[in-house]
C-alpha positions, 0 to 999 in steps of 0.5 A: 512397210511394204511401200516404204521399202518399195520406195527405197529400192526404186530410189535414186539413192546410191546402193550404200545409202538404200542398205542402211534403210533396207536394214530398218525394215529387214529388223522391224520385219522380225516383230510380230505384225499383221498378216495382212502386213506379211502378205505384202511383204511378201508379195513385194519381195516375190516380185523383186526376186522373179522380176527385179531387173538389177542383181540388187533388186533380187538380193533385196528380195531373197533377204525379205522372204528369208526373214518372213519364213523365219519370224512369220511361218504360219503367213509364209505357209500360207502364202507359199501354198501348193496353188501359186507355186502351180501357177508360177510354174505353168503359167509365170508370175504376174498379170502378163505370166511373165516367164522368170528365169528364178522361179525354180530358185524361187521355190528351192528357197521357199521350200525350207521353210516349209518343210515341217508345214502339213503342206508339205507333202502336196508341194512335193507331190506338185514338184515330183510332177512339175519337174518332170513335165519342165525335163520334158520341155527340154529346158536350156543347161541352166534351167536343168542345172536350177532343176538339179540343185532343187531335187538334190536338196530336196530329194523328196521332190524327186519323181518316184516309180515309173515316174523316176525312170521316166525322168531319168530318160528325159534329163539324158534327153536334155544332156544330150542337147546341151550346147555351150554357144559361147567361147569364153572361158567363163561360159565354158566353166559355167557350162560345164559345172551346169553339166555336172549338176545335171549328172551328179542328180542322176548319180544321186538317183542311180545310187538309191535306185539301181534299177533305173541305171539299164533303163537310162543306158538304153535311153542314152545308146538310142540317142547315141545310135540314132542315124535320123537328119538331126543335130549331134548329140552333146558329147555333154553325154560322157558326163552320164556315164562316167557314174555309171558302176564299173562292175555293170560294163560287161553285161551292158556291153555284152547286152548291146553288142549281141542285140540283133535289133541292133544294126551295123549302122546304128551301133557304128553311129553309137561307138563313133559318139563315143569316142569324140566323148574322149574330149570330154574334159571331166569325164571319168572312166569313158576310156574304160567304156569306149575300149569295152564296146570295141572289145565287145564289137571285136567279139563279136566279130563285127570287123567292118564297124571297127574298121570304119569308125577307128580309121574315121577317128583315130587322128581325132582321138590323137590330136587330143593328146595336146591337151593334158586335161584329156590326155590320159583317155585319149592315150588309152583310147589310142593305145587300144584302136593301134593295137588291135588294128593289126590286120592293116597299117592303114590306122597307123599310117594316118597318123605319120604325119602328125606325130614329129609335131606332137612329139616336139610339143610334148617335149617343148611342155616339159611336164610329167604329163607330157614326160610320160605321154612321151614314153607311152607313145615312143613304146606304141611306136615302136610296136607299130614299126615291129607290126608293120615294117617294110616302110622306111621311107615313110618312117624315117621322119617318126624315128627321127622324132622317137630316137631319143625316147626309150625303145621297148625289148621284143618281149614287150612288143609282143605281149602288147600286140598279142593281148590286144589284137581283135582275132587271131586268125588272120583270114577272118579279116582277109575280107576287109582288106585291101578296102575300095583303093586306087592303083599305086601311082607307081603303075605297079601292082601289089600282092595280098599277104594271105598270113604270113605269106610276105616272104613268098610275096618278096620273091615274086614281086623280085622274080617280077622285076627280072624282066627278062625272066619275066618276059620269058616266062609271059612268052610261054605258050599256051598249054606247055605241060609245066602246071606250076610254070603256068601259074606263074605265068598267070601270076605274072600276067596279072600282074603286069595288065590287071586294074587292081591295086593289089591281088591274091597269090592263092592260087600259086601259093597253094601250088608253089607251098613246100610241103615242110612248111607249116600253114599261116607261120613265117618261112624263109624267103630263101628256102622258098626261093631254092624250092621254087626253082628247083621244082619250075627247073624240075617240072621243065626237066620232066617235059623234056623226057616226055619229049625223048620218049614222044620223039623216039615214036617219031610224034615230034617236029623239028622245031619242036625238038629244037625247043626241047634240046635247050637248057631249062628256063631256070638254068638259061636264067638262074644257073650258074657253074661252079668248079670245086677243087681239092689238093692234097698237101702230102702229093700235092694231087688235085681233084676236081668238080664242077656242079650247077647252083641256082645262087650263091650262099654267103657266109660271114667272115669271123669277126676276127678278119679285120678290114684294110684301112678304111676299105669296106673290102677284106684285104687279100691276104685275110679273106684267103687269097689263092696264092698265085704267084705272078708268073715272069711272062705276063701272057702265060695262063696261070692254070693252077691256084696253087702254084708256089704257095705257102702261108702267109705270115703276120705282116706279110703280103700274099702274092694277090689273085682274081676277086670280087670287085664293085663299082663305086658311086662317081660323078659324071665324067670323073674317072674311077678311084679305087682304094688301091690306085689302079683303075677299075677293070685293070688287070685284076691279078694286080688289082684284086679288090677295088672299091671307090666313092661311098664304097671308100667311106664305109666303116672301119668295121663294116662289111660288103657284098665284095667281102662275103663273095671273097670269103667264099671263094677263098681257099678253105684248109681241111684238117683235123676233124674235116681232113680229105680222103686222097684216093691217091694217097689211100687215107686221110690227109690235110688238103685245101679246098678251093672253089672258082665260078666257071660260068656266071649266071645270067641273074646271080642270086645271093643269099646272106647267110644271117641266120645261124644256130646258137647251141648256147641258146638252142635257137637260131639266131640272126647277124644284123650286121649292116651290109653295104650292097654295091649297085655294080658288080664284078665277078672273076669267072674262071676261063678255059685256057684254050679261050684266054688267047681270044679274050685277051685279043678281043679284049671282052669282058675285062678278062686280064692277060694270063691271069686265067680269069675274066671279069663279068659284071652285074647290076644290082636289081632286087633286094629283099629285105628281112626285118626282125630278130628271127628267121621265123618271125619278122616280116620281108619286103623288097627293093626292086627296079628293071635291069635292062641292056640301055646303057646311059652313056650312049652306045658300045664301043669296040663291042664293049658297053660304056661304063656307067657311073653308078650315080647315073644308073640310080638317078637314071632307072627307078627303084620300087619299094614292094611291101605287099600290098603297098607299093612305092617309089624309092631309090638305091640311098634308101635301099643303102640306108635302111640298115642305118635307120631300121637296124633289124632291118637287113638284106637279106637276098640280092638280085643281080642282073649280068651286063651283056658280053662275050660269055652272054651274048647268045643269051642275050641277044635271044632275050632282047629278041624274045622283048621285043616279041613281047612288046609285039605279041599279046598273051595267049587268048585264056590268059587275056579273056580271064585279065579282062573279066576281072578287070571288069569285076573289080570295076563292078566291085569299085562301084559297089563298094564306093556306094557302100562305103558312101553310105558308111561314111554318110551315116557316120557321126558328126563332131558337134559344131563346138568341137574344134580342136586342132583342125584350125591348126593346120594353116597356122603353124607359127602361131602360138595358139596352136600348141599353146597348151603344150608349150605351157600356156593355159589361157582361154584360148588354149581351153577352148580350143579343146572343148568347143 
């Protein structure tokens, strides 16, 4: 019979015709027959089986060895018997010890019929050792799939005690090499059941011996950890762990990351294998274990792994997003590695450039996936933005890409960024950052925020940028009994000639700090600003006594008495006069004050104030004109600010006074626009408030600089609660109250006043209306009448005849910015470019610098952007626009520079002298040596570092050569294929472009 059926099968009969006699013998198979018949019939079905070169042959096989082990159990017993199965497994079938690729199928279906056998229990005891030795031989993705299906069909074939563990180790091993080497998407399905065959045995085994899971874990972490010249391991791996019981992740965690056999190395090798396991596409539960092992490095304060490995595979973990098979690990992966990155924006910056495409690819899939990956992403976003604000310019293009998404409250932003942050204090991470970094391409240098420091940082960088405040300061002399002004000088010097990219303010911090404020919390730019001066200025002062006390021992020269009788370095720079004048409305006396201010505090107008027409400008008679009637003789000064006054009525006009004015935007050679028709710098009794350009454009309900100026210097009425003692009068009468400038200031600095107290709440509270910010300014000073007949002949400062005001203008150079709700939180940075005397419309006329067009002077002289350690290029739109884009981001202290004319000259002409000594002279010879040692230092640094990080890098883990997600996309934008899973496509070349 055995030759009849060989005969038919290696006939050249079609298949059709070979089953009808195949059958024949399969039903004459089941009568009883002779051994010696049942030995060749079952020799030849192995033979078909394990070498038959056709799917046919095989099938031919299995069905005449199914029937012989079930009609003819006793000769299949003893056919199937414990010798051959050694020799099929160690030396191959046949004379040649061929090596079938069915032999382990072989024996799972010969093992059902002989499981009741008395054999039984020597042939389980030959596989329990087999199998073990086959594992060891690391066998291909098949061949252990072919292994796992026999033991978890036969459980009893599976190796028991140290055996067991041993196996356990050695199929990890095996996982751990498995590689798909084909793309098609029906290897890839293939491969990946192949993987979960293999798994699912160790969760069979796991399950009925738990002892066995640490042992198997430590196996897969010293894969993983390995730092040897090798192939990566399969991140076939994260289909071992996903069985793993959750209830066992913290002491495994907690056991890995407190090993000190461990090192930084190995275990930053092991968390970077972990994460490219986000990709894995059946894997369960690998989110849950790669955010534990970050947590537990976090605990254990291993900062400088997390660092690498997050800012080495934050942008893998991201791309992974595309696909909706991986998503939902890759978010929470995401989600964790951005939220506890919150000493650095560095994690998150490197992700700016991909995220508008994400975004307009998840939109364009259009599934719930996507819908709610969409708004996960926007929420992290915008934690993002509130964590690290201070870069609009980079930002812009994200917001634009989220602003239809939902935005989450603040509450949710800081109970997210509050859980999840790797430590609490700050300075723990102080050491980690800035990370090995070049100087900013923009020539300047950076400070370290040392916890919440970034409002003194603001001011500095903003003081800085006052290059004649700064040159001064740079020209001081060695050993000048001003200990803070000396550390601002240092401060300053390093500054401008140190090689880092950023420095460390502590030393002037600590000098600087106002005692009232609490230590790593944030303050007000403003009040530290007031508090600065006011100590430098006071500091100076107390030099000045000590200088009277010295000179009247005759100890002093000239020259150096010279020095001394001059006004403080504050008050040359900063210091600015201001008359205060009160009336009494019953006598009509008026009494007056004049007083020092170092800057100007600008409250807002009540909202009820409306504005004129499409003006950015408070019209006259709403912001509180002064009332001054134009006198009938154009050249009389008008001395007092009250004379034939009265209150304006609802429709009436107020004969108009000096105001505030601001040069507008204007192209090259056009002349001025004002709102109300008259050129700027006209007579500005009849002119009061003058806009033109984007300054006309400005919302109905917006508000300007101009406006705020305006509101403070208008008139204020005290009555009732807040009525004037009249000494003339002896007792309280209604009065107004009117403040002039007498002396404008080199450098005017104005604070907003955003901040206010809310008894409602009991809390202060923030005003986010966005303020337009003229790059030009023109203040009315207040002149003496003695000095109003030669201004007007000289015609200097813009000073109008008989109006008893001249005009002093000031360009826009720093403005810090405040972003956030809160005067305690938030986080400021600052705008800032040089301010010189070079007017780019060519030289003087008559003594009178030419007007510049503002568009020339933005064009012509370049902004920076100062946020900490970061520091970039920028321009006045985006200082104009933040507001817009950013709305708590708001400004909130402006810098304005003075142009040179007839009250400043002297001033000026000294600080022009004192540049060019600066440009000539160097810093004295502590400051220069102390420069230089640490330029060297941080050139020694650079190179440690470089070869640390070098070796950091090398030693970080490869993606396995059939990773190849989204990098190909990079080249190919129009392309479908690149974001074709999120457009909705799911062919195999969207499959594999995830996997392998």
């Amino acid at each position: 019979m055995d030759k009849i059926l060989e005969a038919v099968v290696m006939s050249s009969y079609p298949n059709n015709v070979k089953q009808g006699l195949v059958r024949r013998v399969i039903e004459a198979a089941k009568q009883p027959m002779d051994s010696e018949q049942c030995w060749s019939m079952l020799e030849l079905s192995t033979k078909l089986y394990l070498t038959g070169d056709t799917k046919y042959k095989r099938e031919i096989g299995k069905e005449v060895l199914e029937v012989y082990g079930h009609y003819h159990p006793e000769e299949f017993e003893e056919f199937f018997n414990v010798r051959f199965l050694l020799s099929l497994l160690q030396e191959g079938y046949g004379p040649l010890g061929k090596r079938s690729h069915y032999v382990l199928d072989y024996i799972q279906l010969g093992l059902q019929f002989v499981l009741e056998s008395p054999s039984a229990n020597n042939i389980f005891s030959l596989l329990r050792i087999e199998v073990l030795r086959k594992v060891c031989e690391r066998p291909s993705p098949k061949q252990c799939a072919k292994i796992s299906k026999l033991l978890m069909q036969h459980p009893q074939c599976i190796p028991t005690g140290k055996h067991q563990l041993l196996f356990c180790q050695q199929l990890i091993r095996c996982i751990g090499q498995f590689q798909c080497v084909s793309e098609g998407e029906e290897e890839i399905m293939e491969f990946l059941e192949q993987v979960n065959k293999v798994s699912g045995l160790l969760q069979r085994i796991w399950r009925t011996q738990t002892s066995a899971i640490l042992p198997s874990l430590k196996e897969l972490f010293t894969i993983i950890s390995s730092t040897e010249e090798q192939e990566a391991p399969s991140n076939a791996l994260a289909s071992v762990v996903q069985f793993v019981p959750l209830e066992l992740m913290d002491g495994v965690i907690r056991n890995l990351t407190n090993d000190d056999s461990i090192t930084d190395v190995q275990m930053m090798m092991a968390i970077g294998r972990m994460i490219d396991w986000v990709s894995w596409p059946l894997g369960k539960n690998i989110d849950k274990w790669i955010i534990a092992l970050l947590k537990g490095l976090a605990a254990v304060k291993k900062f400088s792994i997390l660092i690498e490995v997050t800012l080495s595979k934050i942008e893998k973990v991201f791309s992974k997003l595309l696909y909706p098979i991986v998503r939902e690990g890759a978010l929470s992966v995401l989600q964790y590695m951005l939220l506890s990155f919150q000493h650095s924006h560095e994690a998150f910056h490197l992700l700016l450039p991909h995220i508008p495409r994400l975004v307009a690819s998840l939109k364009k899939e259009d599934s719930n996936s996507a819908t709610s990956s969409l708004e996960q992403l926007a929420e992290l976003i915008h934690c993002m933005f509130f964590r690290f604000s201070g870069f609009p310019d980079l930002y812009e293009p994200v917001l634009e890409a989220v602003k239809a998404l939902p935005i989450p409250n603040e509450d949710r932003i800081k109970h997210l960024l509050g859980q999840n942050a790797w430590t609490s204090q700050k300075n723990e991470l102080a050491c980690f950052y800035p990370r090995l970094a070049s100087k900013s391409e923009t020539g300047k240098i950076g400070l370290i925020n040392l916890g919440n420091t970034c409002y003194m940082n603001s001011i500095i960088q903003s003081l800085f940028m006052a290059s004649d405040f700064r040159h001064s300061v740079l020209n001081l002399t060695e050993g000048n009994s001003q200990p803070l002004m000396t550390k601002l000088q240092w401060l300053f010097a390093f500054l401008e000639h140190s090689q880092r990219p950023a420095i460390s303010p502590e030393s002037f911090l600590s000098a600087s700090w106002p005692p009232w404020f609490t230590p790593g919390a944030q303050q007000d730019c403003s009040e530290y600003l007031k508090y600065l001066l006011d100590r430098l200025h006071e500091e100076e002062k107390t030099g000045k006594r000590i200088y009277q006390k010295l000179k009247e021992s005759s100890l002093m020269s000239q020259a150096v008495e010279h020095h001394y009788l001059n006004k403080t370095l504050i008050e040359k720079m900063f210091g600015g006069k201001m008359m205060t004048k009160i009336r009494c409305l019953k006598c009509l006396n008026v009494s007056s004050r004049e007083e020092a201010f170092t800057d100007l505090s600008l409250a807002f107008p009540p909202s009820d104030r409306n504005m004129c027409g499409t003006t950015s400008v408070l019209p006259v008679e709403e912001i509180g004109a002064q009332f001054i009637e134009p006198p009938e003789n154009a050249g009389q000064l008008m001395g007092s600010p009250w004379i034939q006054r009265k209150a304006p009525m609802a429709g009436d006009h107020a004969a108009p006074t000096v105001s505030v004015e601001t040069l507008g935007f204007q192209e090259p050679g056009e002349a001025a626009n004002p709102i109300c028709g008259n050129d700027v710098g006209v007579d500005a009794a009849k002119d009061p408030v003058s806009t033109s350009g984007e300054q006309a454009h400005a919302p109905k309900d917006s508000r300007s600089v101009p406006d705020l100026i305006n509101y403070f210097l208008s008139p204020e009425r005290l009555t009732a609660e807040n009525k004037y003692h009249c000494e003339k009068c002896a007792s309280l009468q209604d009065a107004e109250k009117v403040a002039e400038l007498t002396e404008g200031p080199h450098y005017l600095i104005l604070t907003l006043l955003r901040f206010s107290f809310d008894p409602r709440t009991m809390k202060r509270k923030k005003i986010l209306d966005n303020i337009s910010i003229p790059v030009v300014l023109k203040l009315p000073i207040l002149v003496a009448p003695e000095e109003t007949e030669e201004v007007c002949r000289r015609g200097k400062d813009g000073a109008a005849p008989g109006s008893g005001f001249m005009t002093v203008v000031y360009d826009l150079c720093s403005v810090v910015v405040h972003s956030g709700i809160s005067s305690e939180s938030g986080h400021y940075y600052c705008y800032s470019r040089e301010c010189t005397d070079t007017v780019p419309h060519g030289q003087p006329r008559d003594g009178v610098p030419k007007q510049a067009s503002d568009k020339q002077l933005d064009f012509e002289i370049q902004w920076y952007l100062f946020n900490d350690t970061r520091v970039s290029f920028s321009s006045f739109e985006s200082v104009s626009n933040v507001t817009s884009f950013f709305p708590k981001d708001t400004a909130y202290v402006l810098f304005y520079r003075q142009r040179p004319g007839r009250q400043s000259c002297m001033l000026h002409e000294a600080l022009a002298e004192a540049g060019r000594l600066h440009g000539e002279l160097s810093l004295h010879k502590d400051l220069m040596e102390a420069i230089s040692k640490d330029n060297i230092l941080f050139l020694q640094e650079q190179e440690k570092e470089a070869r640390n990080r070098a070796a950091y890098i090398s030693a970080l883990p490869k993606s396995p050569l059939w990773w190849r997600d989204l990098d190909r996309d990079k080249d190919d934008d129009s392309s479908s294929g690149g974001c074709s899973p999120a457009a909705g496509g799911g062919g195999s070349s969207s499959f594999h472009g995830l996997v392998f």
